[in-house]
Each structure stands twice: as C-alpha cells, then as structure tokens.
C-alpha positions in Angstrom: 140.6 92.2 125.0 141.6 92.7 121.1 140.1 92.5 117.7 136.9 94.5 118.8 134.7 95.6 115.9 132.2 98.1 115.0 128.6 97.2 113.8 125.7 99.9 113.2 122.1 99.0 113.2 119.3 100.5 113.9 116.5 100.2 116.7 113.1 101.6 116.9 114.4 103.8 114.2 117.5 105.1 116.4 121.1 104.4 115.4 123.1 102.2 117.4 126.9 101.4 117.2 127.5 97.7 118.5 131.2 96.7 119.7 131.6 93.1 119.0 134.1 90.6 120.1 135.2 88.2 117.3 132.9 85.4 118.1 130.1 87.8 117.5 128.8 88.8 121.1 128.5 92.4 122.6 130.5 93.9 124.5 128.8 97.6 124.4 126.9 99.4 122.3 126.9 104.0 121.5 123.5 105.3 121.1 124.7 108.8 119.3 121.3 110.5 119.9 121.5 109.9 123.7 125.1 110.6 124.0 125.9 107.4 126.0 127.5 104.5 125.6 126.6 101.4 127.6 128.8 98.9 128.5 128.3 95.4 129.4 131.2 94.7 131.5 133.7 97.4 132.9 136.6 95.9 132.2 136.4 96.1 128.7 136.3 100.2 129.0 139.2 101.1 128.1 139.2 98.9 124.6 135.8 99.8 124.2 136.3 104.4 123.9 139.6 103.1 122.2 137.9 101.3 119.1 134.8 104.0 119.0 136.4 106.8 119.4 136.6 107.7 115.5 132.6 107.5 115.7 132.0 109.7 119.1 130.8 113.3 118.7 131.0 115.8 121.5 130.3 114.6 124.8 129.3 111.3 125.9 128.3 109.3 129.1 130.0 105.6 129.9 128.5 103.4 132.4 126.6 100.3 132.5 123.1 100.5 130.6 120.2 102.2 132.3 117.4 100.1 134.2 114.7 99.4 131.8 111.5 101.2 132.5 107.6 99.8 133.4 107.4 100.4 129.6 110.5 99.7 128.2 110.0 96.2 130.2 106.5 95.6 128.6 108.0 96.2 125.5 110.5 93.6 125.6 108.2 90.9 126.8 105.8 91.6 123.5 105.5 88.1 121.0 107.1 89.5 117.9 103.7 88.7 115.9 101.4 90.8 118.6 104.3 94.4 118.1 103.1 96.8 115.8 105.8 99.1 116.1 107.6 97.8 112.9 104.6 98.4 110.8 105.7 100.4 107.8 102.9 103.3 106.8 100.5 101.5 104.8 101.4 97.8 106.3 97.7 96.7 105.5 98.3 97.8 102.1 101.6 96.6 100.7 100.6 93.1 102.0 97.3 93.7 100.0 98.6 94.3 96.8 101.5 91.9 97.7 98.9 89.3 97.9 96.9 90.6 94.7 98.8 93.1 92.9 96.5 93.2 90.5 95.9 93.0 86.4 98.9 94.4 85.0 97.2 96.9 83.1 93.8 98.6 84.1 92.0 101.3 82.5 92.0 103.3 85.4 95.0 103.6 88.3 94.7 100.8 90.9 92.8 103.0 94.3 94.6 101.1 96.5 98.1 102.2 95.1 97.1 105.7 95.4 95.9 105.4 98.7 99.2 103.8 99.2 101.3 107.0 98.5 99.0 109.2 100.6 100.0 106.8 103.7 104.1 106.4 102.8 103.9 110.5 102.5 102.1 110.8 105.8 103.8 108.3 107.7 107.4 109.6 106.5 106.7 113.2 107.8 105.2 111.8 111.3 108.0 109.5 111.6 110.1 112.4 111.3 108.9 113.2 114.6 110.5 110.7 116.4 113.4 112.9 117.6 111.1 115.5 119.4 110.2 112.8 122.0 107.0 111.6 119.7 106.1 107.9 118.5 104.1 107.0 115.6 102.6 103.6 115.1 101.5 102.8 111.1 98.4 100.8 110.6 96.6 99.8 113.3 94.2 97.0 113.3 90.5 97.6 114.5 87.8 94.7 114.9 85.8 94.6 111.6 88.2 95.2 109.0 88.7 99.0 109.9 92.4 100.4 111.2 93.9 103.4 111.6 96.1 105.2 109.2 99.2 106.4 112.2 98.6 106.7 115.8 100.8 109.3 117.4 101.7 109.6 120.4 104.0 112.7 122.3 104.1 115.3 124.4 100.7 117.3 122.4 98.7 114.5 123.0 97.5 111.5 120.8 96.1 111.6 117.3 94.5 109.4 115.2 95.7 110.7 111.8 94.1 109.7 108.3 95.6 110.1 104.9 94.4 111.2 102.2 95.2 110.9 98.6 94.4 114.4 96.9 97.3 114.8 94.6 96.9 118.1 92.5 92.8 117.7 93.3 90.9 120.3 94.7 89.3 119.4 98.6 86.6 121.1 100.0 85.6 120.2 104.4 82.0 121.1 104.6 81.0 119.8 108.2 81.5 116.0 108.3 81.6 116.3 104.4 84.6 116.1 102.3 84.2 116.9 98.5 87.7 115.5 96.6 87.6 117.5 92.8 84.3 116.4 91.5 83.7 113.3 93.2 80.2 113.2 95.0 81.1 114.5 98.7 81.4 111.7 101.6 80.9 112.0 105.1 84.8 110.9 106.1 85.0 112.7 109.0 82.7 110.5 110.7 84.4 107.6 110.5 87.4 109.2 111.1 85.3 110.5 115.0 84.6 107.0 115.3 88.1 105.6 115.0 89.4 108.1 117.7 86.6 107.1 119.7 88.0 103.5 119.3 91.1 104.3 120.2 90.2 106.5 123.3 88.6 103.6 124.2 91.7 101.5 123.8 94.1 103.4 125.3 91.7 104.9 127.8 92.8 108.5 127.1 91.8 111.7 124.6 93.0 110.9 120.8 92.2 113.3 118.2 91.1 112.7 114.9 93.6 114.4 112.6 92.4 114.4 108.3 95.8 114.6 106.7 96.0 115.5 102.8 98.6 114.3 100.7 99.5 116.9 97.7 95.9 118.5 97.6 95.7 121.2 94.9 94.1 123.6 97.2 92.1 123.3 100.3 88.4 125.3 101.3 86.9 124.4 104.8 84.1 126.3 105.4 83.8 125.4 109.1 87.1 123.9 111.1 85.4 120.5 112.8 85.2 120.9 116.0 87.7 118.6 118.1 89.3 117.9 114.7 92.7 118.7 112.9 92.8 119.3 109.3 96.4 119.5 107.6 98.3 119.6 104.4 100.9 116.8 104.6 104.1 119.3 105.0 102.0 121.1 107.8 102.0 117.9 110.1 105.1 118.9 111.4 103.5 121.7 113.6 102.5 118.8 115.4 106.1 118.4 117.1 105.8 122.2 118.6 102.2 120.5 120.5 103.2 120.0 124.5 102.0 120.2 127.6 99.7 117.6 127.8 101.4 114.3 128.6 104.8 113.8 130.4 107.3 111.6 129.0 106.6 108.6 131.2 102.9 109.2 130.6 103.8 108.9 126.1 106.1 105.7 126.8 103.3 104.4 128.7 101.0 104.8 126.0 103.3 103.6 123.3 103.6 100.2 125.1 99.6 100.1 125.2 99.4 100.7 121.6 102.0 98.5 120.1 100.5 95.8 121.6 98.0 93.9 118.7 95.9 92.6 122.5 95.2 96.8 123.0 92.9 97.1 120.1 91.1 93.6 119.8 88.3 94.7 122.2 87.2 97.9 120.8 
C-alpha cells in the first residue's frame, strides 16, 4: 500500500491523526492522548508506523480499535439533532442574538451579550477539564424555556454550574440572595436548587448546583449555601482535584444520559 496521508481532526474535543488512502478512506487513525493507534486492517501496519512516525511521541500501542462501550455504543446511535455534546457554552444565546442581534446601537449594552461572555469564560475553563477524565455539556435545554448553563460530569460528581456576569462588580451571597453592585438583590440561588433538582431527576443521580462568577470585583458571602458551590471563574479548576465519588464507567454512563436532548424533556 503507497501514497498514504496524514489528516488531523478533532473529536469530542480530542485530537485525532487519520491515515488515508488516496481515494479518501481510512486506514487507521493515532489518538496522541491515549497513546494508541488503531488500525483497521493489519496488513497495512507496517505503512501505517512508517508514514506516522514523524507525529508519534513516546510510547504507543498498535492493534485493532477497542470494543466500543454500553456508552460509547449509545453514543453513536444518537440522531445528530437530539446530541448536545457539540453545544458551544452559551448555544441558546449565540443563536438568540444570531436570530435578533439587535439595534445596532442601544443606550445601554445588550444583557444578553454580557451574559454571553460570563458563559464562553465559564464554559472555556470547564472544558479545560476534559483531560482529567471530566465532561462538560453547554446549554442544556429544560421544559419551559429554562436550561442549564454547563453540566459536568467526572470523577467529583455532577454539577449543575451557572454563570454569572460580574465583571469588575461587587457580589454579595446572602442566603438564597445574591446582591450584583447596586442592583436590587435576587433570590438566584433558588432557581439555581431547582435546576439541579431537575437534573437529579434526569439523570437519576446527586448534581450540585455550582454559582460561577465571571470577573467579579470582589466577593462577600455571609453564609456558604448549604449543598451549594460558590466560585470565582479561575477557581473552577479545583473542581478537576474532586474524586471519589463516581467511577469512570459510572461518568461515561452519565455523559450518554445527558447528551441525549430525550433525557431532559420530561423533567
């Protein structure tokens, strides 16, 4: 077998290097994280390590690809429009102001732009997570309008997390209150127990409502929430060192539930 070729792409947010024939088809693939490369057919092995070898780093395992898993399997048999795993963090929103961006000048800054950047700042950090065994799902539709912000999933557990735009503003958690500058305080955390609730529901297991603040200037809680998380957006990172409480079949499970738009329609 000649004129092999090298493609990258990327799946669920993973870097793969394809090895194509010239007509286009696959003849392998190298995941880099896991360290493997998977071939379709062992007789190609040989021309396969020959034509990656300039992309391999340290050791690697060759062999046919693994057996999908229950999940892995429930995954793949997903109708594109029903996954939510490609979601970008604030999905809901860019196809908002997509649909309706808007006069193109207002008096004061568009809320829903704002709200916007709290959710891409959020969802960048959690997404960062990915590579200590964690999976983060971005908008997720509830019955009646409402959704949640990110759902992750891992090892620690799964949270509900909601962002919030407090850039250079002053945030003070007073019970189910929360007070942004000198706005008239709202009772955010509620909703935010609710949602959670919902998505216990779902997924029929614990998820933890998690307030995350984008850029606040400072922070006063007079009481930490019981049950509840409240972080800074470069503190959501702590979340990766969480463990113990689900086992990685148990988070893949999970992840399957929740990508699936059916999961959250009864709720």
């Amino acid at each position: 077998m000649s004129g092999l070729r090298v493609v990258p792409a990327f799946r669920h947010h993973r870097e793969r290097l394809y090895v194509c024939r010239p007509d286009g088809g696959n003849v392998a693939w190298y995941d880099r994280e896991a360290g493997r490369v998977n071939l379709l057919g062992e007789d190609s092995r040989d021309e396969v390590l020959a034509v990656l070898k300039p992309f391999l780093t340290g050791p690697v395992t060759v062999g046919p690809p693994p057996v999908p898993t229950p999940a892995e399997l429930a995954r793949l048999t997903l109708h594109p429009d029903d996954d939510l795993a490609p979601n970008r963090p604030g999905e809901a929103l860019l196809v908002a102001i997509d649909r309706d961006p808007g006069p193109g000048r207002r008096l004061r800054p568009d809320p829903r732009r704002r709200a916007l950047a709290a959710e891409e700042t959020v969802g960048k950090v959690l997404d960062g997570l990915e590579g200590a065994g964690w999976h983060t799902l971005h908008s997720v539709p509830l019955p009646g309008g409402a959704r949640i912000h990110h759902l992750l999933i891992g090892p620690g557990g799964v949270f509900a997390v909601h962002a919030l735009y407090a850039r250079k503003t002053r945030v003070l958690v007073a019970g189910p209150m929360v007070t942004l500058g000198r706005r008239e305080a709202e009772p955010l955390l509620r909703g935010l127990r609710a949602d959670a609730d919902r998505a216990s529901y779902a997924l029929t297991a614990e998820v933890r409502p998690v307030l995350a603040l984008a850029g606040p200037a400072r922070l006063t809680v007079t009481a930490e929430p019981r049950g509840m998380r409240i972080l800074q957006d470069p503190e959501l990172g702590t979340l990766a060192g969480l463990g113990g409480v689900l086992k990685p079949a148990d988070v893949e499970a999970l992840h399957a539930m929740a990508r699936d738009r059916n999961t959250w329609g009864r709720v």
